[in-house]
C-alpha positions in Angstrom: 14.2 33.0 -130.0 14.7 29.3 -129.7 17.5 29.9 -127.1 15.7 31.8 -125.2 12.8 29.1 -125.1 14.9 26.1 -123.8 15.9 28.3 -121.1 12.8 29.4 -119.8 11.5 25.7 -119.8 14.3 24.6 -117.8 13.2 27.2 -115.3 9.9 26.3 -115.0 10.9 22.5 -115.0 13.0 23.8 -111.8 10.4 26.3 -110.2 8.1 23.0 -110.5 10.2 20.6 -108.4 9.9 20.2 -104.9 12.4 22.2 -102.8 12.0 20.1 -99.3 14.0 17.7 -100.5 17.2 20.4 -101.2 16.8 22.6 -98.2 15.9 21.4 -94.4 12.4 22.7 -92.9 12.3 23.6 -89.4 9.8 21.9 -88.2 7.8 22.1 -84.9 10.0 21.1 -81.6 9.8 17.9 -80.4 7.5 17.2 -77.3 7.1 14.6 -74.7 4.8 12.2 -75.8 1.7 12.2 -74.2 1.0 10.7 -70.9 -1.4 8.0 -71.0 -4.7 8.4 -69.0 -4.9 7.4 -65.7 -7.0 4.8 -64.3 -7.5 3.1 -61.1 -5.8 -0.3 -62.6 -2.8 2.0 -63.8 -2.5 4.9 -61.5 1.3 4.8 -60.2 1.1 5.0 -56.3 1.8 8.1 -54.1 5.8 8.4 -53.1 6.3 5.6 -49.6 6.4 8.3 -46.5 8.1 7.0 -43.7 5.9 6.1 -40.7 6.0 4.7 -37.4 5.5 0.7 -37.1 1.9 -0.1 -36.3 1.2 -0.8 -32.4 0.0 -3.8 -31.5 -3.3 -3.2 -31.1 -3.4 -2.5 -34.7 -1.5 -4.5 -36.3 -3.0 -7.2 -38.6 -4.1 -10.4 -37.0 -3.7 -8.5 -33.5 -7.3 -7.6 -31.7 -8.5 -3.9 -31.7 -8.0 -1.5 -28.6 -12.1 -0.6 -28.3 -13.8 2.3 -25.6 -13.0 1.1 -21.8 -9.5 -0.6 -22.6 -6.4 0.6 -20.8 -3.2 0.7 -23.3 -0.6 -1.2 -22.3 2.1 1.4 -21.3 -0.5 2.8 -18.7 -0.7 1.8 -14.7 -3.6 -0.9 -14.4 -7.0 0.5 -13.9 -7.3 -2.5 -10.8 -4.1 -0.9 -8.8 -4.4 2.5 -8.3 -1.5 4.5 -7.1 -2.1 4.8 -3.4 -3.8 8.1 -2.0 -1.3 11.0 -0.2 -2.1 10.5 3.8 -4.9 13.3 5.2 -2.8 16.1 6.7 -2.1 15.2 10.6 -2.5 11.8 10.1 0.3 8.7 10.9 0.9 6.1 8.4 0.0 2.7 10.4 3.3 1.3 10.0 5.3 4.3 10.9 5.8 5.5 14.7 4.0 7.9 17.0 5.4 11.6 15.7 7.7 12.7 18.8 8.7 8.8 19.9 11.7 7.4 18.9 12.1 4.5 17.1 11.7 1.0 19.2 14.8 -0.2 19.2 15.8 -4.1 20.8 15.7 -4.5 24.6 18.8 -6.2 25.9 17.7 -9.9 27.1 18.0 -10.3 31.0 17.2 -12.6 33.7 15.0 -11.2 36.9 12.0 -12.0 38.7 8.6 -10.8 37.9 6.0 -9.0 39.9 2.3 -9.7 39.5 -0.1 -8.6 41.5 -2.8 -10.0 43.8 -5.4 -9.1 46.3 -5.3 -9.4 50.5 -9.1 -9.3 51.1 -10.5 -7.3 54.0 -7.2 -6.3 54.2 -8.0 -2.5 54.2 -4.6 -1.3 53.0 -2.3 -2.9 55.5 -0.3 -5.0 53.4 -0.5 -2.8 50.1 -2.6 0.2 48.4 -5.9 0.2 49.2 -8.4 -1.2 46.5 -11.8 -2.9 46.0 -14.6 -3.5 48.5 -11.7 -2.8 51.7 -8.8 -4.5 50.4 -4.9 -4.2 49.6 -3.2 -4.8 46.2 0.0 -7.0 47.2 3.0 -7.7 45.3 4.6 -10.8 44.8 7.6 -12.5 42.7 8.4 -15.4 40.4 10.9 -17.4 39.9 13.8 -15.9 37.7 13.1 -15.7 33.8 14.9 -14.7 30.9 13.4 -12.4 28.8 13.9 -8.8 26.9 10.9 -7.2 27.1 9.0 -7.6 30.7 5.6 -6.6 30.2 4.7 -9.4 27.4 5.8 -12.4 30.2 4.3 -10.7 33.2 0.9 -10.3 31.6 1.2 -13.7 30.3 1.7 -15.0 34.0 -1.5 -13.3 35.2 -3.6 -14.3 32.8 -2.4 -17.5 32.8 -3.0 -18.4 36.2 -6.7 -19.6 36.7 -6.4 -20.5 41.0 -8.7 -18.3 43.1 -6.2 -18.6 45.8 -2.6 -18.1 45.9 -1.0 -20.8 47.5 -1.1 -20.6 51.4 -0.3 -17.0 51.4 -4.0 -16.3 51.4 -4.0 -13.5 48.4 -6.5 -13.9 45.8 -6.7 -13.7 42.2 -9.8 -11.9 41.3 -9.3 -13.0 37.1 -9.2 -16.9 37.7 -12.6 -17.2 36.0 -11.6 -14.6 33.3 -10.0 -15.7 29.8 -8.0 -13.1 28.1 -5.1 -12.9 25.8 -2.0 -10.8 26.1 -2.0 -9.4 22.4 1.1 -6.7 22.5 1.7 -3.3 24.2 3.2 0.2 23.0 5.1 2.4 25.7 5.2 6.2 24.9 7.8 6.9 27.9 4.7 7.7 30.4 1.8 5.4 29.9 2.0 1.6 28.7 -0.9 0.3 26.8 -2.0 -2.9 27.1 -4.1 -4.6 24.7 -5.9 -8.0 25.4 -8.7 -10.0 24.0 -11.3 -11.9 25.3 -13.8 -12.0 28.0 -14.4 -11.4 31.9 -16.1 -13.4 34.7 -16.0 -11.8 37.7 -17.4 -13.4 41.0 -19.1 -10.0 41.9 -19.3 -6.4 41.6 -15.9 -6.1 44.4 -13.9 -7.8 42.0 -14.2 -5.1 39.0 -11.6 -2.9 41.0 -9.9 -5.8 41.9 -8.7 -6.9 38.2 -8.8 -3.4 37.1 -5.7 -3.1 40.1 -4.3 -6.6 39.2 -3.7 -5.3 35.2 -3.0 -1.9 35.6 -0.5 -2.4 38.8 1.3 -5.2 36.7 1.9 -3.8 33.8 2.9 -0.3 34.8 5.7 -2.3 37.5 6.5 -4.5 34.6 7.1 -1.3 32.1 8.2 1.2 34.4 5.5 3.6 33.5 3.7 6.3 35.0 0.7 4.8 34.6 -1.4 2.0 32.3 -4.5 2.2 29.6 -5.7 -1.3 28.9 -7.8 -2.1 25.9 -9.9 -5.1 25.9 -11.1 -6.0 22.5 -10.4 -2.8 21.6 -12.5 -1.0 24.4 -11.2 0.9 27.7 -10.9 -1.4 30.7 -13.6 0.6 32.5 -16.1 0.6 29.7 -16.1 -3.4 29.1 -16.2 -3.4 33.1 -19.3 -1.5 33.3 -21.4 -3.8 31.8 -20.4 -6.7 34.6 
């Protein structure tokens, strides 16, 4: 009996002592620690995306585009691109459709021929105009030039004497002052244009200068026959009111 009872008090000394420290526990697995809460001071920011560099109108410092404003890459709002031409219309600076372009006359020397009136001639001496007259031809003195209508027009106007000379033609435009402003040929007819005004010395001399311009500047041209524009309006028309 007493060595039974030392033994079973050195098992109950042992059932009483802690086992953890003689075999491992498993214990829970570890974990990440808890994140901290968020805030607005310590909230991380989102991931940098890449984006295009701000334009200029909205960069910092730079002034803001606003309603009206035309961005810089587009045409200016003051210079519109320029309107197609209406259908059957000629650009100004291009030629007539069906003429060929004007090309540079050869310079030359030769007389030119202006015209004058024989009064009371009836047709003897030249075609028949005005109140029973002739239209008579006469010649200058050689000049140099390239184109002949712009110097013979010149000379007619020019010349402000009733009266010829002795020859006894007369010039039914020496009151009249006009300006040779240019011409356009179209192979038949030569246009003439002039500026300025008329005084006539009576209702004969309307056919008389109408003769005198037409007759010079269709000899001059070698046309078929002559429009002349005087301040823009016909011959006849500006004319009428004489």
């Amino acid at each position: 009996m007493r060595n039974r009872r030392p033994a079973l008090a050195l098992l109950r000394l042992l059932a009483a002592l802690p086992l953890s420290g003689c075999f491992p526990q498993a214990g829970p697995a570890p974990s990440a620690p808890p994140s901290p809460p968020l805030s607005a001071s310590s909230a991380s920011p989102a991931p940098a995306q890449s984006s295009p560099s701000p334009s200029p109108a909205s960069a910092p410092g730079s002034p803001r585009a606003t309603a009206g404003t035309t961005p810089a890459s587009a045409p200016p709002s003051s210079s519109p691109a320029p309107a197609p031409a209406a259908a059957g219309t000629t650009p100004a600076s291009a030629p007539p459709a069906g003429t060929a372009p004007a090309t540079e006359l050869p310079e030359r020397v030769a007389a030119l021929t202006i015209y004058y009136v024989a009064v009371g001639d009836g047709g003897v001496a030249g075609p028949a105009v005005g109140c029973g007259d002739s239209l008579v031809a006469t010649s200058t003195a050689p000049e140099r030039f390239r184109d002949q209508v712009a110097p013979s027009m010149r000379r007619l106007l020019a010349d402000h004497r009733a009266m010829l000379g002795q020859s006894g033609l007369y010039n039914a435009l020496y009151q009249s002052d006009l300006t040779y402003d240019g011409a356009a040929y179209d192979g038949h007819t030569i246009t003439v244009y002039l500026s300025g005004t008329f005084t006539l010395a009576g209702v004969c001399d309307i056919p008389r200068v109408t003769a005198q311009l037409e007759r010079t500047a269709i000899t001059a041209a070698g046309a078929a026959q002559a429009n002349i524009l005087v301040n823009g309006r016909p011959l006849a028309a500006v004319l009428s009111l004489k």
